[in-house]
N, C-alpha and C positions, 0 to 999 in steps of 0.2 A: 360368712366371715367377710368383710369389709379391707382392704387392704389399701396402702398408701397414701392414710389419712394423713391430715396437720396435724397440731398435737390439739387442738382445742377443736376440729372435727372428732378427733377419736374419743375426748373425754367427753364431748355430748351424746358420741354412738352410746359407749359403755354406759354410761350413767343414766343414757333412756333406756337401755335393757333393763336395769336394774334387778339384773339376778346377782351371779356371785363373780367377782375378778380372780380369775387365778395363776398365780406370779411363781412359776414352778424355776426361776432362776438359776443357775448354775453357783452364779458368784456376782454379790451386787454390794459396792461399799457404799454407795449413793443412790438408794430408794429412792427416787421420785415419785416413782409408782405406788411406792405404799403412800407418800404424804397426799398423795391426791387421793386415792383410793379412803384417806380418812376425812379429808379434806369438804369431799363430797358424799361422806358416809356411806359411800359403795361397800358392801360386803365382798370380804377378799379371803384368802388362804394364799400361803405362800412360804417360801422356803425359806429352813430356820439356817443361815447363813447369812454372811458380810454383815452389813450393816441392818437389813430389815430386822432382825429384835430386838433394838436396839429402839426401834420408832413403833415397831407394832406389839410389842410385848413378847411373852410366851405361850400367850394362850391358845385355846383351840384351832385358831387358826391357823397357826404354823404348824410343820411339816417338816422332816428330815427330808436332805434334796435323795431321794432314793423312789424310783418305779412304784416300788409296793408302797411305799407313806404316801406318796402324791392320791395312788389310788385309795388307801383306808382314807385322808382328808375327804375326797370327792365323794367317799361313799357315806361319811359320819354329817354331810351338810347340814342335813335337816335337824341334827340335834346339836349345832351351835347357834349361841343367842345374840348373834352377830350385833343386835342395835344394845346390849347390856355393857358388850367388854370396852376396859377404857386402857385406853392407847398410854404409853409412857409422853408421845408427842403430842402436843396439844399447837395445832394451827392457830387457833386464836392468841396462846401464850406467848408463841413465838413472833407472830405478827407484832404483839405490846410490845415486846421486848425491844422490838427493831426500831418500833418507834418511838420510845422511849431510849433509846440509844442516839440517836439521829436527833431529835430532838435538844437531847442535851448538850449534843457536841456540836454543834448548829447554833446555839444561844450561845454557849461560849466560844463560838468563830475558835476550834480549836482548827478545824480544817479550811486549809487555803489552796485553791485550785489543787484537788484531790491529793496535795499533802499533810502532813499534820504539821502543825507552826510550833517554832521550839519554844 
């Protein structure tokens, strides 16, 4: 195990492992870790709380945050089809989005020196 990485040292550790990421989280309202974990199509499992089912769905993935669910997850690996399931969050969607946000409000000069003009 690799300790007190950057964050873009750790996301090239993990992602050349390229086994499974597992996010056994107590309480998380802002996943980053799952959006990167889709982001980079790393296979994950992780805790069905806060905000991660909300970005990674319901599916086999998740996991009641309890000792025994974490262990049944770890032990059911090999029979999820981790490259099939589709995310509620789509990276790409949200990237257009942004851009297309920014975009528009950028052409219509609605923003002046990071306020919005009446």
């Amino acid at each position: 195990m690799k300790r007190n990485l950057f964050t873009v040292e750790a996301i090239r550790y993990i992602v050349g492992q390229r086994d499974v990421l597992v996010i056994p989280s107590p309480f998380d309202n802002s996943p980053f870790t799952i959006i990167e974990a889709i982001c980079y199509e790393l296979p994950f499992i992780a805790s069905d709380i806060g905000g991660i089912p909300a970005i990674a769905g319901k599916g086999g993935h998740i996991f009641e945050p309890t000792c025994q669910s974490l262990a049944a997850a770890i032990s059911r690996l090999g029979n999820i089809p981790f490259r099939d399931l589709e995310y509620p969050y789509s990276a790409k969607e949200a990237n257009s989005q942004w851009l297309a946000f920014h975009e528009e409000n950028l052409q219509d000069n609605i923003f002046v020196q990071g306020t919005l003009k009446p």
